[in-house]
C-alpha positions, 0 to 999 in steps of 0.5 A, spaced: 600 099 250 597 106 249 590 107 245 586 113 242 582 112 248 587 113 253 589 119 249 582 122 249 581 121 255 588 126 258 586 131 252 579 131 257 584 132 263 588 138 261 581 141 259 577 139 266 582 141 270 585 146 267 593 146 270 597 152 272 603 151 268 610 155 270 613 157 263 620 160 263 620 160 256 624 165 251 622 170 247 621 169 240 616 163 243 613 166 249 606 168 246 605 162 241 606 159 248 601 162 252 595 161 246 596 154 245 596 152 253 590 156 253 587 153 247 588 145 250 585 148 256 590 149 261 593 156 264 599 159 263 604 163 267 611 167 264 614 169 271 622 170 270 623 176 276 628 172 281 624 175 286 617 171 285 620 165 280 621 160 286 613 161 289 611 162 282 613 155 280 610 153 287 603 153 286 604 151 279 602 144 277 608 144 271 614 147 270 617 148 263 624 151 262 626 153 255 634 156 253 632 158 247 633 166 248 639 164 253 641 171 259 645 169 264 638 172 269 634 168 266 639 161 267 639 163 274 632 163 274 631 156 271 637 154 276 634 157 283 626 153 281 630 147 280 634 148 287 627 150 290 624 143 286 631 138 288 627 132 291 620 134 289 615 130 284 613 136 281 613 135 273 619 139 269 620 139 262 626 141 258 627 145 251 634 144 250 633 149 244 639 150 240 643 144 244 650 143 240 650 150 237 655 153 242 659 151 248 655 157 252 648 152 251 652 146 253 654 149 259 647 151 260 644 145 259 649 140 263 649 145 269 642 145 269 642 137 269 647 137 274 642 140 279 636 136 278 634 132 272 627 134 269 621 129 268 621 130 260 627 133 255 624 135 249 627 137 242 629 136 235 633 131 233 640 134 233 638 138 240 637 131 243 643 127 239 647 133 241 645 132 249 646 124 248 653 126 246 652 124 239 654 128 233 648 131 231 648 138 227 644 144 229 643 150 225 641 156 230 636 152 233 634 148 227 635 141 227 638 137 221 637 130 218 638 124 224 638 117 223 636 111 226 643 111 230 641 117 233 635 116 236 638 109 240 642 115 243 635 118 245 633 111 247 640 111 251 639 118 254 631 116 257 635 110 260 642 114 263 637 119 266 631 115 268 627 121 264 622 121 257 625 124 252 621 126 246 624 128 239 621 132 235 621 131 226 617 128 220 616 122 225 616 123 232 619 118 237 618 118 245 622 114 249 622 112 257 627 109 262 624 103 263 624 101 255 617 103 252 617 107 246 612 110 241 613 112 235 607 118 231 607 119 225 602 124 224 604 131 223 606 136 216 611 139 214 608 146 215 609 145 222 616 147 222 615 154 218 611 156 224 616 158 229 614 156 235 611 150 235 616 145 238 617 150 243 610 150 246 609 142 244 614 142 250 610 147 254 603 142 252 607 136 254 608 140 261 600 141 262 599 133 260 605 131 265 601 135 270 594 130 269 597 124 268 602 121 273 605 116 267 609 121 263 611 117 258 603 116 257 603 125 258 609 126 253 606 122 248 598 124 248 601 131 249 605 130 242 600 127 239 594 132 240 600 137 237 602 133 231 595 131 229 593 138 230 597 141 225 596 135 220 588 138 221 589 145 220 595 145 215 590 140 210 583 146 212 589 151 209 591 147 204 584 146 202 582 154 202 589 156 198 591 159 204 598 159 208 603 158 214 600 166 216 593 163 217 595 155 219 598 159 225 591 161 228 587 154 225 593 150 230 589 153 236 583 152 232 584 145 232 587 144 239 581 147 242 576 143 237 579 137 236 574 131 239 574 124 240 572 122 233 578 126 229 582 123 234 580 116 233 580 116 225 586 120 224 590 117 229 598 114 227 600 112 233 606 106 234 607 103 241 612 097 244 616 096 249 625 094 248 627 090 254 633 093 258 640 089 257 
């Protein structure tokens, strides 16, 4: 249903066209961010001033909404570019960073979800679970152990909200609304030691929703690069004794170097289609 090629080739997309990508992001995040869209090809914004926000996603071919360092100027912000946004076709990607922690983010995410449903929420396990209404357990923003009954309630959620929901952990799943997931298992363990990281795979995906009209195909080859880009730099740094310190600058290496042969090679990519019932 998807192969190495397909993936290739929206990885040369984002690198061609370069798409603008409007980031409200958070603060702990926002640098990683910006390098690793730059690093896949694409170009960033940060732009959060109530007075441009709504322009700054017009010109933008993606728009990326990120909780994790929640204020209430930045929530309204995020509100008036998806006001601005109701009825359009222009891609928007969901970080419910910490869903579940408090009733505060809760709050958040519903409201936002009341005013228009984005293309593509992206998240750990306990964030999505948490969002599904499952009982999914979030530390800070930090995700504990789900199991296969949660993410039925992922594969749930795609359908309820007619959105691809990416969930991010040791393997990662993608879910669409008119059934079709993936799963992709390739990735490390160090990944999640470097903060950041799930963060500006949810602004990756935004560059690939941007190129390729399919967004369960976009959510997908965006989740790929990153997790196949962090195996190739933490196995470089595991080989020179090196640590996550040094693996954070050899993930933009990889991003920016990957190339059609390691992707082919490394691949560990599961497809399939569940049939409404």
């Amino acid at each position: 249903m998807l192969s190495a090629l397909d993936i290739w080739q929206d990885i040369t997309a984002v690198r061609r066209q370069g798409p603008l990508v409007h980031c409200i992001t958070n603060l702990v995040v926002m640098n990683l961010n910006a390098n690793v869209l730059l690093a896949a090809g694409a170009s960033p914004v940060m732009a959060h001033a109530h007075e441009e926000v709504v322009d700054m996603a017009a010109i933008a071919q993606a728009i990326v909404l990120n909780i994790g360092t929640l204020s209430p100027y930045w929530i309204e912000s995020m509100q008036r570019v998806l006001k601005a946004q109701q009825g359009g076709s222009k891609p928007i990607v969901l970080d419910p960073v910490g869903a579940g922690a408090t009733e505060y983010r809760n709050t958040c995410i519903r409201d936002l979800l009341a005013i228009r449903v984005p293309s593509v929420i992206r998240g750990n396990a306990s964030e999505i679970v948490s969002i599904a209404g499952g009982q999914g357990q979030t530390r800070g923003v930090d995700s504990t152990a789900v199991d296969e009954d949660g993410f039925r309630l992922a594969e749930d959620l795609a359908r309820q909200l007619g959105c691809v929901v990416g969930v991010s952990g040791p393997v990662d799943r993608v879910f669409a609304s008119d059934g079709r997931w993936a799963r992709i298992g390739n990735g490390h363990p160090w990944m999640t030691r470097i903060t950041g990281v799930g963060c500006s795979e949810s602004a990756l995906i935004a560059a690939f929703c941007a190129v390729q009209p399919d967004t369960w195909r976009a959510t997908t080859s965006a989740m790929v690069l990153m997790a196949l880009a962090g195996q190739l730099a933490a196995a470089t740094m595991i080989q020179r004794q090196l640590g996550v310190g040094s693996m954070q600058a050899a993930l933009l290496d990889a991003l920016q170097l990957m190339d059609e042969e390691a992707l082919a090679e490394k691949l560990d990519l599961e497809t399939g289609y569940k049939p409404q019932m």
